[in-house]
C-alpha angles and dihedrals in degrees: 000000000000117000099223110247088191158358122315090005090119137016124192123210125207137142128220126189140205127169130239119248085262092051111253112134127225135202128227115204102208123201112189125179102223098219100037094045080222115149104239103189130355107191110190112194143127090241135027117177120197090249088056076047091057090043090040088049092035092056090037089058097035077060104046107007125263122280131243092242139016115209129193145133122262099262117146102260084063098037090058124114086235081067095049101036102040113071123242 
C-alpha cells in the first residue's frame, strides 16, 4: 500500500461501539485522512447500514473531494451490496 504524500490522498473507514448506560449499544463511523491525522467524518448512530456508509461517504467528499484511495477492514457495513452498487 501507498504511503500518502499528501492531503486527501487516502482515507481509512472503521467503526467503533460503546453502549449506553441502559445497554443499547451505538455505533461511530470514523473517516480518517491518512497524512493529516484530521478526522474527516465521525458518524454516531445505533445503527449504520452500508448504504448510510455510501451517503455518509458521498456528502463528506462533495465537501471536501473525494480521495485517491478508501481504506477499511471487511467488516459487513463495507462488504454490503449498498457499498458495490451505490457510487461513491
Amino acid at each position: 500500500m501507498e504511503i500518502p504524500i499528501g492531503a486527501n490522498q487516502r482515507w481509512s473507514l472503521d467503526f467503533v461501539s460503546d453502549a449506553f448506560t441502559d445497554c443499547r449499544r451505538f455505533h461511530i463511523l470514523t473517516v480518517v485522512d491518512d497524512f493529516t491525522k484530521e478526522c474527516v467524518a465521525l458518524v454516531p448512530d445505533t445503527s449504520i447500514s452500508g448504504l448510510r456508509v455510501t451517503r455518509e461517504l458521498n456528502q463528506t467528499s462533495a465537501e471536501r473531494g473525494m480521495p485517491k484511495t478508501i481504506v477499511s477492514d471487511n467488516g459487513t457495513e463495507f462488504t454490503s451490496m449498498a457499498m458495490f452498487s451505490h457510487r461513491l
